[in-house]
PyMOL commands that place a pseudoatom at each C-alpha (Angstrom):
pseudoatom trace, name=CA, resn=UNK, resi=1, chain=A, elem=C, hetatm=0, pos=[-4.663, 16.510, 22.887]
pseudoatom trace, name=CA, resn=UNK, resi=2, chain=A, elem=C, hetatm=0, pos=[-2.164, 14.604, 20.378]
pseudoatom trace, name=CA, resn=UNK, resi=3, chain=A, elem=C, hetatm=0, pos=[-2.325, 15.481, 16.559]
pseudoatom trace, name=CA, resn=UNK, resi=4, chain=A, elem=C, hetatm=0, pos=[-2.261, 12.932, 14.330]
pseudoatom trace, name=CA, resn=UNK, resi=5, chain=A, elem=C, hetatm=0, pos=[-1.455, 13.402, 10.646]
pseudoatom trace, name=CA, resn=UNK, resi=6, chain=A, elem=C, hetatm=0, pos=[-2.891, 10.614, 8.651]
pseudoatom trace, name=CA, resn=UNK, resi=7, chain=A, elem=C, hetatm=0, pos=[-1.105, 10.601, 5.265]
pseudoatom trace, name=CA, resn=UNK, resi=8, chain=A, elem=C, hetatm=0, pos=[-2.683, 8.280, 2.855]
pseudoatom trace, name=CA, resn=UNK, resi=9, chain=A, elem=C, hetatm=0, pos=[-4.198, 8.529, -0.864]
pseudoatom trace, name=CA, resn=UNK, resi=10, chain=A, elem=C, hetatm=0, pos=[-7.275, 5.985, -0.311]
pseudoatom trace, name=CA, resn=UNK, resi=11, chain=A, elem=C, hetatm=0, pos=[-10.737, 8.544, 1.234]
pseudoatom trace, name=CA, resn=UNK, resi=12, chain=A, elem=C, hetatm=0, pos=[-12.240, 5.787, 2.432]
pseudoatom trace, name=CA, resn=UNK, resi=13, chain=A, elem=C, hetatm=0, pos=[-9.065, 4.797, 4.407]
pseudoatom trace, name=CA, resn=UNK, resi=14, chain=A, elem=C, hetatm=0, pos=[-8.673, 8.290, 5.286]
pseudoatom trace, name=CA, resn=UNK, resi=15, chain=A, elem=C, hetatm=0, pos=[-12.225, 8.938, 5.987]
pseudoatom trace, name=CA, resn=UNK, resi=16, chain=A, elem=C, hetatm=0, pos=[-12.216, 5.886, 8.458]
pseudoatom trace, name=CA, resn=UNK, resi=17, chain=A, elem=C, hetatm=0, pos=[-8.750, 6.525, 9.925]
pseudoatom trace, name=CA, resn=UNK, resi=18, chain=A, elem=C, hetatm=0, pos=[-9.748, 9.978, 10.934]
pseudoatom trace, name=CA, resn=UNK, resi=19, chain=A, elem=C, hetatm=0, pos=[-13.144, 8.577, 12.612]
pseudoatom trace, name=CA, resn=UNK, resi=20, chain=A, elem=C, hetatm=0, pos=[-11.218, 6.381, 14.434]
pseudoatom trace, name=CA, resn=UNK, resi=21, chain=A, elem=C, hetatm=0, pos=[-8.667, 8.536, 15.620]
pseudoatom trace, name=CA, resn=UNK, resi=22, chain=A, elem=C, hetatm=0, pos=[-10.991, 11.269, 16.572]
pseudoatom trace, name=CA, resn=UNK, resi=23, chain=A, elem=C, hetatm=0, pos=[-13.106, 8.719, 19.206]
pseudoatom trace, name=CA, resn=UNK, resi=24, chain=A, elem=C, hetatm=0, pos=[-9.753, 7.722, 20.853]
pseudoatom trace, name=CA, resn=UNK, resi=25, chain=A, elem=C, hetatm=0, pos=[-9.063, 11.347, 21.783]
pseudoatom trace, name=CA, resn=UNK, resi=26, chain=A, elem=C, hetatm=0, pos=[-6.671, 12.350, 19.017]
pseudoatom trace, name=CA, resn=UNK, resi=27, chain=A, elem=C, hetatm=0, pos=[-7.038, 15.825, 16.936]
pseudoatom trace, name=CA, resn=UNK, resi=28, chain=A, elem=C, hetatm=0, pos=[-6.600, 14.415, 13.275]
pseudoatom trace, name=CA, resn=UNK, resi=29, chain=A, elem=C, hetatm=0, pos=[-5.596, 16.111, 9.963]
pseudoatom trace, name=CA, resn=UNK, resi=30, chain=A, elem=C, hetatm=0, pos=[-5.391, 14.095, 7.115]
pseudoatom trace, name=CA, resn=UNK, resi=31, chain=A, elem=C, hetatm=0, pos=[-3.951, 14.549, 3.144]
pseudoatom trace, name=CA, resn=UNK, resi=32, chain=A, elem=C, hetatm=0, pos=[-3.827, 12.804, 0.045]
pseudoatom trace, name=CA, resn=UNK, resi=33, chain=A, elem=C, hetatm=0, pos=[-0.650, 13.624, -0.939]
pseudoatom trace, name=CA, resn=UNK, resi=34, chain=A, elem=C, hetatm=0, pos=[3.469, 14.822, -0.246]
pseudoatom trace, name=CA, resn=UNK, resi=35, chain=A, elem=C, hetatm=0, pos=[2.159, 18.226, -2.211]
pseudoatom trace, name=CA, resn=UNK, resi=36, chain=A, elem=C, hetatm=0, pos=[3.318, 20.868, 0.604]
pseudoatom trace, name=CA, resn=UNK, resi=37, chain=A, elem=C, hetatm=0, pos=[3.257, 18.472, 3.579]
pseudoatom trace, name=CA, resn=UNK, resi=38, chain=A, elem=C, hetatm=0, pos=[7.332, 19.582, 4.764]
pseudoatom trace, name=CA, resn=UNK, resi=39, chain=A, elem=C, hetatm=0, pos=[5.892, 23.203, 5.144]
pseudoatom trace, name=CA, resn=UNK, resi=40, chain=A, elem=C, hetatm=0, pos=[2.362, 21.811, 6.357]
pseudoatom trace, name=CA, resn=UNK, resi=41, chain=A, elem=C, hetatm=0, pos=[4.094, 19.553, 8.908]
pseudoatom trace, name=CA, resn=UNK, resi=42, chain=A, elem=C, hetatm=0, pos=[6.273, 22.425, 10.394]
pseudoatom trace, name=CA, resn=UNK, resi=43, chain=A, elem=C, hetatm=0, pos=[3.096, 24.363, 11.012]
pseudoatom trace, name=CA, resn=UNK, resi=44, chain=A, elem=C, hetatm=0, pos=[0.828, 21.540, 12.412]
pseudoatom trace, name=CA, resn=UNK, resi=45, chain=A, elem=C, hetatm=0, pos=[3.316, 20.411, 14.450]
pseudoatom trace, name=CA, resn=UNK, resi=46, chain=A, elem=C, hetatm=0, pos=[1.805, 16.222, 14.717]
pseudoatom trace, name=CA, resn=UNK, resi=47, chain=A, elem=C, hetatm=0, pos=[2.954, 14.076, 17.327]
pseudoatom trace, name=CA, resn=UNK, resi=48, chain=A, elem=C, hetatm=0, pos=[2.563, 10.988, 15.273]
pseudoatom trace, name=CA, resn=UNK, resi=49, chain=A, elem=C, hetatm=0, pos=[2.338, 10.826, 11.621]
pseudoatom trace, name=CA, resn=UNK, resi=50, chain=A, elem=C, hetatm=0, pos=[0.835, 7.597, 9.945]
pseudoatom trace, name=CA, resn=UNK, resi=51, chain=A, elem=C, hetatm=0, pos=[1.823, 7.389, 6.372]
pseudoatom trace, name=CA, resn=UNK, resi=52, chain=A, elem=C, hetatm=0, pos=[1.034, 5.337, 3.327]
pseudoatom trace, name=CA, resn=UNK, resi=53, chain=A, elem=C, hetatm=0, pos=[4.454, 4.458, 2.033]
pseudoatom trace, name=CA, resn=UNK, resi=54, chain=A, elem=C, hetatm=0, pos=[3.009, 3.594, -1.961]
pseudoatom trace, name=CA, resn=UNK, resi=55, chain=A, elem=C, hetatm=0, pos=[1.083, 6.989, -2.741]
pseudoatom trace, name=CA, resn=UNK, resi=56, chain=A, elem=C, hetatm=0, pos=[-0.144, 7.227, -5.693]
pseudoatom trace, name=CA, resn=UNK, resi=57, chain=A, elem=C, hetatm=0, pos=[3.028, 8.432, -8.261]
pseudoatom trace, name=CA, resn=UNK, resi=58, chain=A, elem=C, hetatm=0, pos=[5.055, 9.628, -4.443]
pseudoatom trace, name=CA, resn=UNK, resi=59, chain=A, elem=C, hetatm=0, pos=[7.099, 7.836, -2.017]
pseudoatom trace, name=CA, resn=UNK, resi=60, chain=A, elem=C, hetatm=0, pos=[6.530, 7.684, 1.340]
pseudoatom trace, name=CA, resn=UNK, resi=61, chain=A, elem=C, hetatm=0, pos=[9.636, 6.366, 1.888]
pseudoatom trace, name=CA, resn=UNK, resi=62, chain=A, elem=C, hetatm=0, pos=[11.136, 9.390, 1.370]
pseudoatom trace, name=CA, resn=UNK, resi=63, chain=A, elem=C, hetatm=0, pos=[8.734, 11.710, 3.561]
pseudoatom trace, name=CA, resn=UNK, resi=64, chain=A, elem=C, hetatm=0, pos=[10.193, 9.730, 6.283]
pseudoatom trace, name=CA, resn=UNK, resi=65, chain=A, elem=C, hetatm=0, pos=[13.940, 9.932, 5.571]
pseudoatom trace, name=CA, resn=UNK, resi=66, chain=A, elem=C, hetatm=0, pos=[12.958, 13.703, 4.980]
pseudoatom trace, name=CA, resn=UNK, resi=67, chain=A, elem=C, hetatm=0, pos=[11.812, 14.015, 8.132]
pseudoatom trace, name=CA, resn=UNK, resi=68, chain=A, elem=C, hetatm=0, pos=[13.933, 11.831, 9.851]
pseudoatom trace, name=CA, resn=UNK, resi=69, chain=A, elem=C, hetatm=0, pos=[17.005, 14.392, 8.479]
pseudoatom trace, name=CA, resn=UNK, resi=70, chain=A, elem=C, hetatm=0, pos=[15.385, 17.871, 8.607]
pseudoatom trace, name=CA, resn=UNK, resi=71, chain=A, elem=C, hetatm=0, pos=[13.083, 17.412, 11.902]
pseudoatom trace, name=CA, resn=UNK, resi=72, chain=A, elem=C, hetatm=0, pos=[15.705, 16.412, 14.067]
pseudoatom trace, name=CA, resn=UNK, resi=73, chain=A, elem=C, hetatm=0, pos=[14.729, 18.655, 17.177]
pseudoatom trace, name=CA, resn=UNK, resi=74, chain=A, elem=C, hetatm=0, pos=[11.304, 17.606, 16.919]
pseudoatom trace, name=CA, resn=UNK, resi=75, chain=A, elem=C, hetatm=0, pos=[10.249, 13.893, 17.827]
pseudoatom trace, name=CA, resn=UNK, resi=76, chain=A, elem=C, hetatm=0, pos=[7.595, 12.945, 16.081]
pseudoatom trace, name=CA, resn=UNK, resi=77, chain=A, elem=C, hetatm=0, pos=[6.402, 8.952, 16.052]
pseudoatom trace, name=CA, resn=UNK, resi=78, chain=A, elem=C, hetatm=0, pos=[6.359, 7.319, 12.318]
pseudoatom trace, name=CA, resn=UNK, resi=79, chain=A, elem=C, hetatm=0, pos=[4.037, 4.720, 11.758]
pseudoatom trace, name=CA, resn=UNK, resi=80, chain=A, elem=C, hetatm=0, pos=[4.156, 3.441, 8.021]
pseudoatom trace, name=CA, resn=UNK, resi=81, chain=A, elem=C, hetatm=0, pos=[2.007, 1.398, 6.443]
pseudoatom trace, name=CA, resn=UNK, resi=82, chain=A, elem=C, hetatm=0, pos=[1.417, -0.534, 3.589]
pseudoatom trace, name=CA, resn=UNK, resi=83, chain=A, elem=C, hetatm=0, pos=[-0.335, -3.615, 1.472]
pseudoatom trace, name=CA, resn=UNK, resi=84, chain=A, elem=C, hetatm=0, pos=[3.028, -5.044, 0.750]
pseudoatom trace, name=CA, resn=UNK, resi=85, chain=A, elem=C, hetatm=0, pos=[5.235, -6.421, 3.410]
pseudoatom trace, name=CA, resn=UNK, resi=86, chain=A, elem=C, hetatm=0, pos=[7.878, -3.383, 3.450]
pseudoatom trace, name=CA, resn=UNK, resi=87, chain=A, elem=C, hetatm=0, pos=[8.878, -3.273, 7.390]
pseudoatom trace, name=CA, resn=UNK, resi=88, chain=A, elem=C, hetatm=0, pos=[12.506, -3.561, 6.839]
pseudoatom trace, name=CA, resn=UNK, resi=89, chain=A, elem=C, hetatm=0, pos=[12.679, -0.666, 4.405]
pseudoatom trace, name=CA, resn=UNK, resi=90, chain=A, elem=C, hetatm=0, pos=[9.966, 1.240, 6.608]
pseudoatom trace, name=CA, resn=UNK, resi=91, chain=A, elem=C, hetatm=0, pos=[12.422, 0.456, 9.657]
pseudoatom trace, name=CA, resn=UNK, resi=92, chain=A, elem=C, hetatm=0, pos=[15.505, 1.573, 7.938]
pseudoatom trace, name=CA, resn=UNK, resi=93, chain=A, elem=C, hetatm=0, pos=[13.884, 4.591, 6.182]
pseudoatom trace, name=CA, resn=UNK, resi=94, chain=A, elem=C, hetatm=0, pos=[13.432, 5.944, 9.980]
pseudoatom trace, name=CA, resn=UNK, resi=95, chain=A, elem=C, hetatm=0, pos=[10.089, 4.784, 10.579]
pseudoatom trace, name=CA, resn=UNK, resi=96, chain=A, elem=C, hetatm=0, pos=[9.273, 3.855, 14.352]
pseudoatom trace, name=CA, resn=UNK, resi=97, chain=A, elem=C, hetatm=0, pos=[6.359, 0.896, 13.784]
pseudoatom trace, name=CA, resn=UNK, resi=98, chain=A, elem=C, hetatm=0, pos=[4.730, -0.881, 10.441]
pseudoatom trace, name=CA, resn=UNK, resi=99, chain=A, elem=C, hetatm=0, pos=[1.508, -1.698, 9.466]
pseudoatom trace, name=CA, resn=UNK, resi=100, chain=A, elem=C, hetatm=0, pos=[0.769, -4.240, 6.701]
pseudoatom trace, name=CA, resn=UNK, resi=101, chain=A, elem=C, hetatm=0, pos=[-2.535, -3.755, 5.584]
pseudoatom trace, name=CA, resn=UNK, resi=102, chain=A, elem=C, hetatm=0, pos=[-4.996, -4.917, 6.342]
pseudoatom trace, name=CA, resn=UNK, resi=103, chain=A, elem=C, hetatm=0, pos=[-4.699, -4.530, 9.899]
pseudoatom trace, name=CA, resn=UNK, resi=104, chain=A, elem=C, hetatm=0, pos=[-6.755, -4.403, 12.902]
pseudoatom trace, name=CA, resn=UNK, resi=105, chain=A, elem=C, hetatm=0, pos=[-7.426, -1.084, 14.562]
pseudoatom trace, name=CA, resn=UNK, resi=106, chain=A, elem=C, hetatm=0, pos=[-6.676, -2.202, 17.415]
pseudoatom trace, name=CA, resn=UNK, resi=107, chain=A, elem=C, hetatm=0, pos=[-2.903, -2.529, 16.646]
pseudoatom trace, name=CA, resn=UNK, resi=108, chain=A, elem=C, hetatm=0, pos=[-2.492, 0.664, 15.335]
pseudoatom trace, name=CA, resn=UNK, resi=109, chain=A, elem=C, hetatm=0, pos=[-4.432, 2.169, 18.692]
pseudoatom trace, name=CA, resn=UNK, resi=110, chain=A, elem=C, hetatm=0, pos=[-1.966, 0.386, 20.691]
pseudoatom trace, name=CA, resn=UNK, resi=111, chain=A, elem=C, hetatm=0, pos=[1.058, 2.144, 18.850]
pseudoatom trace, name=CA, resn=UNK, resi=112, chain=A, elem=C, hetatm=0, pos=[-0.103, 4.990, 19.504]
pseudoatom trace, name=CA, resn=UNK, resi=113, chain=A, elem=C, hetatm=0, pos=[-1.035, 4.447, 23.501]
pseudoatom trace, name=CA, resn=UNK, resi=114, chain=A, elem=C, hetatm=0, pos=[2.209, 2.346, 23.781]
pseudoatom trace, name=CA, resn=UNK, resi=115, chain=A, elem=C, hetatm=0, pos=[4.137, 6.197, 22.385]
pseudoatom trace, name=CA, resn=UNK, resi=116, chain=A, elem=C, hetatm=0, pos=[1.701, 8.748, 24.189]
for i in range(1, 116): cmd.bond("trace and resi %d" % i, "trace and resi %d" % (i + 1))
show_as sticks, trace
zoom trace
């Protein structure tokens, strides 16, 4: 089963990514927060990792360059997302797709299928 670690500072958004996730077949873990997720990351061990790149007072911007420099050996798929139209940065920051919000589920579900 792929893990999934939803990163994103909205429950409901959460709350629903994780339901949605879970009926296509994927183990999720979310968090609200960057507080701890390098060390949590290392031990989960996600496949994909779908991140909110304007968290609350934290960048997710630079979770993904972090990752994209320290988790070199591992390949793990980046989806960022956001309510502004940042795919360019998200691109260049090392992300693999974008999602402006709102989006369809379906999109994201095909991301994911399309990198399984």
């Amino acid at each position: 089963m792929k893990k999934v670690l939803v990163v994103e500072d909205d429950q409901l958004m959460r709350d629903l990514l994780e339901t949605l996730l879970g009926l296509e077949g994927y183990q999720v873990t979310t968090a609200a927060d960057l507080d701890g997720i390098e060390k949590f990351i290392d031990n989960y061990q996600p496949d994909f990792l779908l991140v909110d790149i304007n968290l609350q007072g934290q960048s997710g911007l630079k979770l993904i360059k972090q990752i994209r420099a320290n988790w070199q050996k591992r390949r793990m798929i980046i989806i960022a997302q956001s309510g502004m139209d940042e795919k360019e940065l998200a691109l260049r920051s090392g992300a693999d797709a974008f999602l402006l919000k709102p989006y369809e589920s379906n999109e994201l579900i095909r991301i994911l299928k399309e990198n399984d």
